[in-house]
C-alpha positions in Angstrom: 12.5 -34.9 12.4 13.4 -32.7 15.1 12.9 -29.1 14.6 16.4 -28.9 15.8 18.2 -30.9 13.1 15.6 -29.7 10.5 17.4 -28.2 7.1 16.0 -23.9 6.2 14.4 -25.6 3.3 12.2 -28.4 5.4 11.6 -25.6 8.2 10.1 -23.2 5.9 8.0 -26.0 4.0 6.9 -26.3 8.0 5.8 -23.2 8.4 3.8 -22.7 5.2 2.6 -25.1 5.2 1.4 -24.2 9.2 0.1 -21.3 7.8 -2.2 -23.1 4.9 -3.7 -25.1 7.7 -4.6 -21.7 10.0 -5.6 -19.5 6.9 -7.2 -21.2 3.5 -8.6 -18.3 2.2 -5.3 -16.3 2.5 -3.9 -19.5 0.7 -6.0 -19.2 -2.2 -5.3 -16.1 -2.6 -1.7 -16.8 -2.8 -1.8 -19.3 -4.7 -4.3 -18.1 -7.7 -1.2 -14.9 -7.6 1.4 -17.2 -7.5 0.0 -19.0 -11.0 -0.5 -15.8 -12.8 2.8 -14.1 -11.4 4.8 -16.8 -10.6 6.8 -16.7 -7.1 10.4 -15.2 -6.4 10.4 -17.8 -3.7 9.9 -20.9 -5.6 12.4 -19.5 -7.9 15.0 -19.1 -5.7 14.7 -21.7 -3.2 15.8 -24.4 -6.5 18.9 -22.7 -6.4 22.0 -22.3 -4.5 23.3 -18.9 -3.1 25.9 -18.4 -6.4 24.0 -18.8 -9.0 20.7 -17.0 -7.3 24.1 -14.1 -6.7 24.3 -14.2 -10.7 21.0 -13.4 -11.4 21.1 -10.5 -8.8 24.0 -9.0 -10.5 22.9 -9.3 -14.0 19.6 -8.1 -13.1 21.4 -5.0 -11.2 24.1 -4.6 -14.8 21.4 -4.5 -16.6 19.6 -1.9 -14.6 22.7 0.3 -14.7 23.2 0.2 -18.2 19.5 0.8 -19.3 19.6 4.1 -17.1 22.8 5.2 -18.8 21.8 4.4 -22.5 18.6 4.9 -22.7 17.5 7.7 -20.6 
């Protein structure tokens, strides 16, 4: 595929996966983080901007109100 025409999503798969190739000890740090902490990344890339909005703004509520009840 031209880099061009190429989607976000298949252009930043190109690019990490660039980076894997150029730094495998980096990677394995990454990844060994990303199975005990799980990754904003892979969480968000599954989703589309509305419902990633959602979480944002629940996340933010829920901030709010736990300052002004609890504190």
């Amino acid at each position: 595929m031209n880099e061009d025409n190429e989607t976000p999503e298949a252009r930043r798969e190109r690019i990490r996966q660039k980076e894997r190739q150029e730094n495998p000890l980096g990677n394995l740090k990454d990844s060994s983080e990303r199975a005990k902490y799980g990754s904003l990344v892979d969480l968000v890339g599954g989703l589309n901007w509305k419902v990633t909005l959602v979480i944002l703004l629940i996340l933010i509520i829920g901030a709010i109100g736990y300052g002004l009840f609890f504190e």
